[in-house]
N, C-alpha and C positions, 0 to 999 in steps of 0.2 A: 419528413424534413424536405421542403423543397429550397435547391439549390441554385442560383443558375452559372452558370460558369460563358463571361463573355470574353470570345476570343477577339484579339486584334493581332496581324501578324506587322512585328515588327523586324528588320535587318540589322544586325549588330552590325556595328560601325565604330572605329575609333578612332573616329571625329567627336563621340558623345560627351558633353561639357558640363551637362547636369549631374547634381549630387546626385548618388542612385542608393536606396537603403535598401531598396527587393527590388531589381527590377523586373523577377518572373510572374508575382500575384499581388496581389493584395486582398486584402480580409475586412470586409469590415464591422463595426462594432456589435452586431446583431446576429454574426455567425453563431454565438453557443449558444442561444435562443432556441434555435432548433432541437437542441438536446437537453431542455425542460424534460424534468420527466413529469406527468399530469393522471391524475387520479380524476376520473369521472364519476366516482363514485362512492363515499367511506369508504376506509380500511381502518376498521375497531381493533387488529392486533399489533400490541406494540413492535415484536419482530420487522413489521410493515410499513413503520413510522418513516418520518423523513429527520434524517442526520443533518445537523445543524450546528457548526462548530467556529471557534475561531482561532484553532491552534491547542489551547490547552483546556479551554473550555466548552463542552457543547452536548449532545445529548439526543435521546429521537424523541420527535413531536408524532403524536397520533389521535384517535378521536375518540369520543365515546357521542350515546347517543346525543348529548345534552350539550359536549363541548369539549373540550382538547386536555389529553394526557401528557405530559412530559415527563421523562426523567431525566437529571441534571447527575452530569458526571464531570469530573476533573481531571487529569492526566495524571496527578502526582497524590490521590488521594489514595495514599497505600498502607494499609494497615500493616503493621511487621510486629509481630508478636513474639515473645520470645520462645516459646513452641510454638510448631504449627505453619502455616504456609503463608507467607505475604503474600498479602491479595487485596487489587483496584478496587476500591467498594466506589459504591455510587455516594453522592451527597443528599440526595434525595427525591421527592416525586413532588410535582406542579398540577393542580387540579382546577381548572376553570370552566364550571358550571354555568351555563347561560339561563338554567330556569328555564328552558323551553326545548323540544326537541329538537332541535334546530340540525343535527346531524344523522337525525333518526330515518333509515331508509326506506321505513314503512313512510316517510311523507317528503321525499325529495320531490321539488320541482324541478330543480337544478343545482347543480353541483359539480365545485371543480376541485381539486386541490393541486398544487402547482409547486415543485421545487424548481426552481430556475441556479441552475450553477451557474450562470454566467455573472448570479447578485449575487449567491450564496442566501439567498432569500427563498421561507416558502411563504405560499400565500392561500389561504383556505375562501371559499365562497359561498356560499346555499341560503338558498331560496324553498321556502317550507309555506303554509299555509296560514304560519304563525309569525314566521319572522323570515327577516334578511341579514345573513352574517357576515363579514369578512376580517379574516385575522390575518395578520403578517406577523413574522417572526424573523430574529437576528441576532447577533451578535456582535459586538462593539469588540474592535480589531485593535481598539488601545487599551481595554480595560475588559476586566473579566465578569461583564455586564451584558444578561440576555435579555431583549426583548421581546413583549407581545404588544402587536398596536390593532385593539378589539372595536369593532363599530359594530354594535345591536341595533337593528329599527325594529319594534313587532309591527305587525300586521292590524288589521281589520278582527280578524280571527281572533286574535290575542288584546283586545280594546284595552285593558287594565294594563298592559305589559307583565315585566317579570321583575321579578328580583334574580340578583344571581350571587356568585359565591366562590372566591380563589382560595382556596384551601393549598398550604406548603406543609410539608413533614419528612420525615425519615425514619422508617421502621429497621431497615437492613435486614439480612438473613443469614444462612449460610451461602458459602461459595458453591457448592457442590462441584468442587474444583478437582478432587479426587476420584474423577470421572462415576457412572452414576452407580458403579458396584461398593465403592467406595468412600461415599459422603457421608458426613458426620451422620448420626443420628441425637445430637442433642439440637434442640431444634432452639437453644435460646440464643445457642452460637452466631455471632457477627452482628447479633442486634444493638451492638455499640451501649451508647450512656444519651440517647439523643435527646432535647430538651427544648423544648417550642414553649417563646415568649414573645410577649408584644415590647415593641423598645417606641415610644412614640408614634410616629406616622405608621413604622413599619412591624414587621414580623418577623422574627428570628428565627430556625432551627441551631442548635447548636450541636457538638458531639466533640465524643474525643476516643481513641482508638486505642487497644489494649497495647499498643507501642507508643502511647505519648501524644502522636499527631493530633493535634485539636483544628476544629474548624466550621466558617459558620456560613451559611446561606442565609442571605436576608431577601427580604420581597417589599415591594412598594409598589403602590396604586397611584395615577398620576392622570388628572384631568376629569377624576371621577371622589366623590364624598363616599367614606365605605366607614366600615365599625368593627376593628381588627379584635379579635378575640382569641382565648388559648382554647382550644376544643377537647385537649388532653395532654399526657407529658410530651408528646412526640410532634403534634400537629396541631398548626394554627392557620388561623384564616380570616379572609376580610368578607364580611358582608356587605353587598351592596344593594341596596333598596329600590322597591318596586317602582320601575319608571318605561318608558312607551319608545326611549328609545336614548341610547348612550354610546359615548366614544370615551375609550380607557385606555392608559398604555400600562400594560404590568411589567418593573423590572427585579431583575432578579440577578444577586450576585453573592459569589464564594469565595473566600478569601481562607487558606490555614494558615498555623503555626510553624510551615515553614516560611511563608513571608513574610507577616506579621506577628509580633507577641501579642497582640490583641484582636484576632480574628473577626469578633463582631463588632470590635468601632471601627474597624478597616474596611466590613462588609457595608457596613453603615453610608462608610465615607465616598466609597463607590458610588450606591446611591444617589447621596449628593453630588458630588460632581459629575455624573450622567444627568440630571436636573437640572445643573446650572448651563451646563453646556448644550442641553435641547436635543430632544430625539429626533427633530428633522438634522440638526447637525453629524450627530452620530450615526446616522445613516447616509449622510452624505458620504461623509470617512470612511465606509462599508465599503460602499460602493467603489469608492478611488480603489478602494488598494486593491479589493478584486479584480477590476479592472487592468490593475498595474499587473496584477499576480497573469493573467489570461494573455497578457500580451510576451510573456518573456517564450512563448512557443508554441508550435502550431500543428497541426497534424490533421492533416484532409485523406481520408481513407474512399473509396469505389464500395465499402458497404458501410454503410450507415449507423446499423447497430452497434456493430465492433466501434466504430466509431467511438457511439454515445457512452460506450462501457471503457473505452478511455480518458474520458475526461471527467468520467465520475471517479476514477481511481486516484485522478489529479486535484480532483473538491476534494476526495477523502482526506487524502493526505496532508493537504492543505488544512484542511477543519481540523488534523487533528495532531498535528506532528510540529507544533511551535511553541512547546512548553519545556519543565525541567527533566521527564521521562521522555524515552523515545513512546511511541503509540504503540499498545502492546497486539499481539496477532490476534488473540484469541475476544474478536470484539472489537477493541479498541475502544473509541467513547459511545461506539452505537449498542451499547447492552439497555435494556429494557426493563428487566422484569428485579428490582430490588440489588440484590449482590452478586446473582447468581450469575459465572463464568467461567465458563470448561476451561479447563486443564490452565488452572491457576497459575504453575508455573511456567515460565517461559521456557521455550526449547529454543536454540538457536536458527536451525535449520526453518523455523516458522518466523520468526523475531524477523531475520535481514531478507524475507521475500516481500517484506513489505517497503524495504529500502531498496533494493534491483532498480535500476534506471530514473530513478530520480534523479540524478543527475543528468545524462540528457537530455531531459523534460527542462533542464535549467532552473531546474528547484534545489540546487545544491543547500539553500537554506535550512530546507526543510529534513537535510540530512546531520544538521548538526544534533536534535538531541537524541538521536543515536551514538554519538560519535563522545558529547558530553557524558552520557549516562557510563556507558564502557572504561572513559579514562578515568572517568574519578573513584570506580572499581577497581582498579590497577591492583591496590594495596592486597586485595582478597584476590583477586589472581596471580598476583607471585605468592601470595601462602599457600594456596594450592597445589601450585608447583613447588614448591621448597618442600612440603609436604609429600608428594611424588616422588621426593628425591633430588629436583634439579633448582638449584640456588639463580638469584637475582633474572628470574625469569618468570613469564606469566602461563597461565594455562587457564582455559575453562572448562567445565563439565555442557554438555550438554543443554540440558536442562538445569536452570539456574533460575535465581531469583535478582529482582535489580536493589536488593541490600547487599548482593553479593553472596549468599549463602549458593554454594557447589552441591545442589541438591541430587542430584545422578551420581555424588563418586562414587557408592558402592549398587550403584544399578548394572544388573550381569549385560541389560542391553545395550548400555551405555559407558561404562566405566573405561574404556582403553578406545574411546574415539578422541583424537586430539585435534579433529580438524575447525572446532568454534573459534577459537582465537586468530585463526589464518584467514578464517573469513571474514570476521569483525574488519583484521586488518586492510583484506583484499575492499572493503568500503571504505575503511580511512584512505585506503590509496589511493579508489578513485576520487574521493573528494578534491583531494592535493592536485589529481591533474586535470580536473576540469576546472577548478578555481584558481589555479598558481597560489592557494593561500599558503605563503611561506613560513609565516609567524607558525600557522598554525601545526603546519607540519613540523617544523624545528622544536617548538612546545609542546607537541599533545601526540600526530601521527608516527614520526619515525620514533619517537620512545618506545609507543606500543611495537609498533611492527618490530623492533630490535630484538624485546622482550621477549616477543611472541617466536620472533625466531632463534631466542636461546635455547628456546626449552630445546626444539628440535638439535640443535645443533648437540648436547650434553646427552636427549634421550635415544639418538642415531647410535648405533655401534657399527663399528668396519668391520669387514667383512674378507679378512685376508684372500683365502682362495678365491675370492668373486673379484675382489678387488673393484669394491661397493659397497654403499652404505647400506643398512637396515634396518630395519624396524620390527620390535618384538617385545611384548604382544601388545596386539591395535585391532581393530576393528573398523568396518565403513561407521555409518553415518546410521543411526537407531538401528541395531543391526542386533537381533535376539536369539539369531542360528547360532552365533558363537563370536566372544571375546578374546580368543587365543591367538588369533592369524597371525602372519606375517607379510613385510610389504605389501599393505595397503595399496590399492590404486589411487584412492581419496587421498591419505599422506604422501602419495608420492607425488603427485600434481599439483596440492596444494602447498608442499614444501618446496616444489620447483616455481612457484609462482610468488609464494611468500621472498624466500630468496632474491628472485631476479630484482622483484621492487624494491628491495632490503638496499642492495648492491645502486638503482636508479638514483635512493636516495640520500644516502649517504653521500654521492657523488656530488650532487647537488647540492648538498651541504658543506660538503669537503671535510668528510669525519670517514673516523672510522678504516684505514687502510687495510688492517692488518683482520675485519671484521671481513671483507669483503673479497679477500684470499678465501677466507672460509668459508663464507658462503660459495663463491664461483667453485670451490674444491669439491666443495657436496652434491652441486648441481652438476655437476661434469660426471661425479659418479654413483649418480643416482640408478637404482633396481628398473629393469625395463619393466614395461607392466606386466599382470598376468592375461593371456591369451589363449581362448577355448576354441577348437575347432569342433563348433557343433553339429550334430548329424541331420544335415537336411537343409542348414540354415548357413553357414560357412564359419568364418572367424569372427569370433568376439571377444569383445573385454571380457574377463572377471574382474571379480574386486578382489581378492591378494592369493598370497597362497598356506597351506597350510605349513606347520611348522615342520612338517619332514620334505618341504619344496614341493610337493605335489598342490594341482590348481585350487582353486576355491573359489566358484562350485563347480563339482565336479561337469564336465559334459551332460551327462544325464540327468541332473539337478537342477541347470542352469535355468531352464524356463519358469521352474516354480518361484524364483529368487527374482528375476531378470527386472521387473518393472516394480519390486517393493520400496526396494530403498531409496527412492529419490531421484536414480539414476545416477547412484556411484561412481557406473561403468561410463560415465560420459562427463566425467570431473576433469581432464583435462578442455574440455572445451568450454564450460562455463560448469562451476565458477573460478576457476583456474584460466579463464583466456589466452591457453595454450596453444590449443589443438581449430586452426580457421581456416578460412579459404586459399589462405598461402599456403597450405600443405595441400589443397584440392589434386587428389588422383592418389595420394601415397598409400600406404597401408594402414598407415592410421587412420587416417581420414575415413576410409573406405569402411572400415569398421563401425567409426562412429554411425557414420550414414546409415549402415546397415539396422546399427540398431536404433536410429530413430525412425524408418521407415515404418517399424517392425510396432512402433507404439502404441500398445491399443487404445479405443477410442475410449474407452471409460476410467483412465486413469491421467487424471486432472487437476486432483487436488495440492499437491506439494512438490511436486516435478517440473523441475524446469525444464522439460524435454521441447514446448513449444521456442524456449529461448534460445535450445541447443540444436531445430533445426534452424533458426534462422541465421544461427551462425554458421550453419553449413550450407546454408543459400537453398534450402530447401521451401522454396514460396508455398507452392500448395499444401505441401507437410503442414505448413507453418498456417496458414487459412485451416484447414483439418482440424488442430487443434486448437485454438482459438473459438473456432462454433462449437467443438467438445465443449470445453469450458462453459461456457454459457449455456449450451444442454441441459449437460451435463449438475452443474454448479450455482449456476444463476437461478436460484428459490427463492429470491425476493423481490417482492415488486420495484420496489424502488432501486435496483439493481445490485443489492450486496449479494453475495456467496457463498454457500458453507460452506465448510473446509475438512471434508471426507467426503470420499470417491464410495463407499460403501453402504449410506443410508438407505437405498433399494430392502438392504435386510428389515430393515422396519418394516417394511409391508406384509399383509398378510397376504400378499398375493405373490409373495417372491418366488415358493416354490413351484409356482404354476408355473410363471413367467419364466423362468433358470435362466439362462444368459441373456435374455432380455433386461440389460440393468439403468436403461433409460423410462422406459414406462414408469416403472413404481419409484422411480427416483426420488417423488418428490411426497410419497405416503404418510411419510411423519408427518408434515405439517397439515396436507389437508383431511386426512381419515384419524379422528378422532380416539381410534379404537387403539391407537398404536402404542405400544409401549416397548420401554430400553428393556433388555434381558438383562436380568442378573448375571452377570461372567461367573462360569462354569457351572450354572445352575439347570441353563436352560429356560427358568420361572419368568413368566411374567415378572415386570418391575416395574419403575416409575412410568408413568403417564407422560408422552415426549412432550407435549405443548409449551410446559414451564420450564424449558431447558433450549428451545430452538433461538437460534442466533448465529450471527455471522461471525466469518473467519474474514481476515486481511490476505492470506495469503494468497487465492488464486489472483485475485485480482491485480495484483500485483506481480505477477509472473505474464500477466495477462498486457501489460503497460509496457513491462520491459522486452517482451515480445515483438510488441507494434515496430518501441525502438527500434529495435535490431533487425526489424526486416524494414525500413526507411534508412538507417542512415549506422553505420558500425565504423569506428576508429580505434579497435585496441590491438591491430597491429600496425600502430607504429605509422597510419596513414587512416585517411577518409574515404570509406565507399559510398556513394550515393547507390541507394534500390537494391542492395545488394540481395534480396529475398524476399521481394514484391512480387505478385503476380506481371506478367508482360501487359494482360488486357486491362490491371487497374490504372483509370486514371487516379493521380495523389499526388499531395504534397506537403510540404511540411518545411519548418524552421525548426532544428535541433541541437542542442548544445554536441559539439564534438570534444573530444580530447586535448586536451592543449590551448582548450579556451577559446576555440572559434565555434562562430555561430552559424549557423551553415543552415542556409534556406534552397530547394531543390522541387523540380516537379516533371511529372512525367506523364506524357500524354497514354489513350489506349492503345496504340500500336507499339507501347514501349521506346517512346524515343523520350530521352532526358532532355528539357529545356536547357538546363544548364546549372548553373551556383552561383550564387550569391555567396559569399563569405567576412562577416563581419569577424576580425583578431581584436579579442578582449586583454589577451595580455601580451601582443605583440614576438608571438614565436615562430617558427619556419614554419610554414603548412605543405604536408603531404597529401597529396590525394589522387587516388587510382584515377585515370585516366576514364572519364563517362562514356565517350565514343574510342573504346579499341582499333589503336594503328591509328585513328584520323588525326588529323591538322585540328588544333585550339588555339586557341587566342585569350588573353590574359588581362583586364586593365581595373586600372583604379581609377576612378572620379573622368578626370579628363586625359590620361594617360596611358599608353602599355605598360604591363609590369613584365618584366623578364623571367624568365624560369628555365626548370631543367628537365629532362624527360629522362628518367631511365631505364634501362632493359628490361625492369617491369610493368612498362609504362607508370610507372608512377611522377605524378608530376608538383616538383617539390618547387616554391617562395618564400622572400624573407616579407615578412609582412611587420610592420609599424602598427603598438597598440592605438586603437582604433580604425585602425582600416578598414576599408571596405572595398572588397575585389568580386570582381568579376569573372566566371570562366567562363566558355561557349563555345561550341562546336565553331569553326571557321566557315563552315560552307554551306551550312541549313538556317532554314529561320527559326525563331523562336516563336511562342503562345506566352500573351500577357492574360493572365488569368484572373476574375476577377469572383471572390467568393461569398458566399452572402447568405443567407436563411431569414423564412418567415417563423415567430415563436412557433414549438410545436403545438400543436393543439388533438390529441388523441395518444394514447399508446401501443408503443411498436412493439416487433412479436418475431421471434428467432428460435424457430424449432420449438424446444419445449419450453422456454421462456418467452416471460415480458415484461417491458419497463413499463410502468403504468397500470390504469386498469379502467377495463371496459363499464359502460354504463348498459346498466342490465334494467335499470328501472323503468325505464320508457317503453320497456319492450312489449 
């Protein structure tokens, strides 16, 4: 990706008269060009496809010899049966035949394939000895309408031309969702009722789901004559007749029986009005809003890669989190291969690492249906809890389904963790303070956070002699050593965190006095945590203690236990936003530190520990893991990630390699010979190839990462760089707390230009002080603004919604920075990973 960054030195001055919206960089429209990810050459596995979405609808596109694979998924297409597991099925699969090899490797001349996230477009090319291809693909951002826009020229070679052939259908499968010891063995299971007909112009699939859900995918051909036919119950297709060379656009749209009572004249109708309104227009419209979407934040990072793997975190989410479900972890809309999706049910601790810092990114949108899905569950999380024992309050199980069914309450691993519901809330909370949305909090956030903090308040008992609350029996967070403990380190964080917000909000609403006695009463006398002095290593957390007060786990246990569970031991500092740089030096702190120095480098997959050093301003920790992850995790070309730290064991070469657990990392997918072991058998078992797919989760611990080492506000004030490298240059615009916009950059010798600060909802702004002890200067537009400086240097404004301020050192100059990229053109390579793929044909 070449960059160039033009300096000009300018002297702050306030005399300055001009409006100023950045006045440290500027970007311009061609910078995410650079981070196209580009295929030089097929990739025939769906796993490998390019994600193409637009919020609730989308899917991966990929290739066969002849012509392009797709499967078509929907966010909300969820079968709920009444045995059995609720599970995302796909809508179906898209077959577009060219009649010629035209993707065939044995005859590339040339070939590119190109996902550009900056259009949310990919684009396919090749040049064969038969023909010339190019396909684009999209999605319509106002309606749940995909496109393809196909141009065939044959060749010389190919005189007659071809005929070709779009084939639509839906077969379904089982989920194998009961991980792979565990899957059905009826194998007619999840093949639905699915029904392929011709309705005029177009083709229908139809289905309906042993829960009711009906719904229909229709296809239509547009600028080409074709001869649509039923090929059997399942699958239909248009023929199009031999010719020398043709331009087609295929569109394709799903519509269920929760939007419409009539699924296929709905799907139908889509069609039409994408026809009337033109697919150059509906590309137009594409384009704006992604557009619009790229501009609300910015992030310029000194490595490149890390870079391009966060703004693919930001397509993802984008593509995939604006519908009636939140986007589930396991996949999300990029599954491929028919039904089939690990661990069908949702676990929580996977579910909101895909929500983590979307809010700073100033995507707080795309946290609503997370936020939707949860409350209007409510009803099934206070029965739960009433169930439990404790009246008009909610609870979750761990693992859950989003009908609501509490699928873990009598799991030994899971049964007595109560921390889902504090976390859910601890995301409605931020929602509330990076948007000031009031309504929504008075409506939707503080009910739940109330709820959530009833149970706790009813399931705590006092503790006379301690004179302290407690807790009994609880467990961390998927924790299968034991159910029984006492004071949790996880409940004790996440109740003093739940609490505090509990008490912010209320206040704000002016409810509740007599709630917020009781919570302040709890938090005052909450259990200290539990603390190991281990031999060799010094103090650390535990997670609780046992029920006779003795620690848990014992000293000599501690390292077997230390980095499984997610990082329990570090739940005061995210996700609790307790434990930050304002206790830097105490014993707390010192602890945490310890043990995230202590991390090792192959445990990546579900751990927020990269987000837990950056909140301890651990920059290199925080770079360390970050290239883990991608090592480590990053198994797809197109940049998704699976989500276990343990697939090494698939190799046949594991026990050669022993703690070598990057080499064979990545065995399943390319050694063929690999297969899942039967749990407790030992026996070979399934074949991995038709089970490989991504996880949401790292990549999103991976985002919120970045955040938090550019730009952190959750105590109470704004750090710029707080856990950046000193030699990176960067910069970035990030949504802070409180609804400001905060644009910041910092040169290689670590000096901070300065801030920029756009107030969205016009509240005080705090912010730590960039140059410690020096003289700053303050102004808006054409003005000084006044301020206050206190004993922690923290330097607090009242700011008017929409303002725009400025801060600057008083006595150095500033760098106008100016940023820019040429498209990429080749794929880049980070250790054991890479986006993209090399061209080996030429060779």
């Amino acid at each position: 990706m070449k960059k160039s960054l033009l300096f000009f030195v300018t002297f702050i001055s306030l005399s300055i008269t001009a409006k100023i919206q950045n006045s440290l960089f500027s970007v311009e429209d061609n910078y995410l060009s650079g981070h196209d990810i580009v295929y030089l050459e097929p990739d025939y596995n769906g796993y490998n496809g390019f994600p193409l979405g637009n919020g609730d609808l989308g899917g991966m596109l990929w290739l066969t010899n002849h012509g392009i694979e797709m499967q078509v998924n929907k966010i909300d297409l969820y079968d709920i049966p009444e045995k059995g597991r609720m599970t995302l099925r796909s809508a179906g699969q898209l077959n577009v035949d060219f009649g010629i090899p035209c993707f065939d490797y044995l005859y590339l001349k040339n070939f590119e394939a190109r996902l550009s996230l900056r259009h949310a477009l990919a684009t396919i090319e090749s040049k064969t000895p038969f023909s010339n291809v190019r396909v684009e693909s999209w999605l319509d951002v106002g309606s749940n309408v995909w496109v393809l826009d196909c141009e065939v020229s044959n060749t010389e070679s190919s005189s007659t031309g071809s005929a070709m052939d779009v084939t639509l259908g839906r077969w379904g499968s089982r989920d194998f969702g009961g991980w792979y010891g565990g899957y059905s063995k009826d194998v007619s299971e999840g093949l639905g009722l699915a029904k392929a007909q011709v309705w005029k112009r177009d083709i229908l699939v139809t289905d309906t789901f042993s829960g009711g859900l009906s719904f229909c995918m229709a296809c239509r051909i547009l600028k080409s004559e074709t001869v649509p036919s039923v090929l059997n119950d399942r699958t239909a297709s248009f023929h199009i007749g031999t010719c020398k060379s043709s331009h087609f656009q295929i569109l394709i749209s799903v519509v269920t029986s929760r939007e419409d009572k009539t699924p296929a004249m709905a799907a139908v109708s889509l069609l039409d009005k994408a026809e009337q309104k033109g697919i150059d227009r509906i590309k137009e419209e594409h384009l704006s809003w992604w557009n619009s979407f790229w501009k609300r934040s910015f992030v310029h990072l000194a490595d490149d890669y890390l870079e391009n793997i966060y703004y693919l975190r930001r397509y993802l989410m984008a593509s995939s989190s604006r519908g009636q479900y939140l986007a589930p972890f396991n996949g999300s809309l990029w599954v491929w291969n028919h039904d089939i999706r690990q661990w069908v049910t949702p676990h929580h601790w996977n579910t909101q690492e895909s929500y983590w810092g979307l809010a700073p990114e100033n995507d707080c949108d795309l946290i609503k249906p997370y936020i939707k899905t949860y409350a209007r569950l409510m009803p099934q999380a206070e029965a739960y809890a009433a169930a439990r024992g404790v009246k008009n309050a909610i609870l979750w199980t761990e693992a859950h389904d989003f009908s609501g069914r509490m699928v873990s309450a009598e799991w030994n691993n899971m049964v007595n963790n109560f921390t889902p519901a504090s976390q859910m809330a601890a995301i409605f909370w931020d929602y509330y303070e990076y948007t000031g949305d009031k309504k929504c909090l008075t409506d939707t956030i503080y009910p739940f956070m109330k709820k959530t903090a009833e149970f706790y308040l009813q399931y705590l008992k006092w503790d006379t002699a301690k004179n302290e609350y407690s807790i009994y029996p609880s467990q961390p967070y998927e924790h299968e050593y034991n159910n029984g403990l006492k004071n949790c380190i996880t409940d004790r964080y996440m109740i003093e965190s739940l609490f505090k917000n509990c008490m912010k909000a209320a206040e704000i609403l002016g409810k509740d006095r007599e709630k917020i006695k009781q919570w302040k009463h709890v938090v005052e006398h909450l259990w200290e945590p539990p603390i190991l002095e281990v031999p060799g290593v010094g103090e650390m957390f535990g997670m609780a203690f046992k029920p006779d007060g003795s620690l848990y786990p014992s000293p000599q246990n501690y390292g077997k236990m230390q980095f499984y569970h997610f990082d329990a031991h570090t739940t005061a500092v995210f996700p609790a936003n307790l434990l930050g740089l304002d206790q830097k030096g105490s014993r707390y702190f010192t602890i945490a530190e310890r043990i995230a120095l202590r991390h090792p480098p192959y445990r990546n997959a579900i751990t927020p520990g990269a987000i837990v050093s950056a909140r301890l301003g651990l920059a290199d920790k925080v770079v360390e893991r970050l290239h883990n992850m991608v090592a480590y995790l990053q198994h797809f070309n197109q940049g998704l990630f699976y989500n276990l730290d343990h697939w090494n064991n698939l190799s046949r070469y594991s026990s050669l390699l022993g703690e070598d657990k990057l080499t064979d990392q990545r065995d399943y997918i390319f050694d063929e010979r690999t297969r899942y072991n039967k749990p407790g058998t030992g026996n070979s078992g399934l074949w991995t190839y038709p089970f490989v797919q991504c996880g949401m989760e790292t990549i999103g611990i991976f985002g919120t990462a970045v955040n938090e080492m550019l730009l952190q506000s959750h105590e109470n004030k704004i750090r710029l760089f707080p856990a950046t490298p000193k030699d990176w240059a960067t910069a970035f615009t990030l949504l802070a707390r409180g609804g400001f916009r905060v644009s910041a950059c910092k040169n290689k010798e670590g000096f901070i230009a300065g801030a920029d600060i756009e107030s969205e909802l016009g509240n005080v702004c705090r912010i730590q002080n960039p140059w410690p002890k020096q003289k700053v200067i303050l102004f808006s537009e054409d003005h000084s603004v006044p301020f206050t400086l206190d004993k922690q240097d923290v330097i607090s404004f009242k700011t008017r919604k929409g303002g725009r301020y400025m801060l600057r050192n008083a006595t150095q100059t500033m760098e106008i920075l100016e940023f820019k990229a040429e498209p990429n053109s080749k794929p880049k390579h980070c250790s054991e990973a890479i986006l993209g793929k090399e061209c080996s044909f030429r060779q």
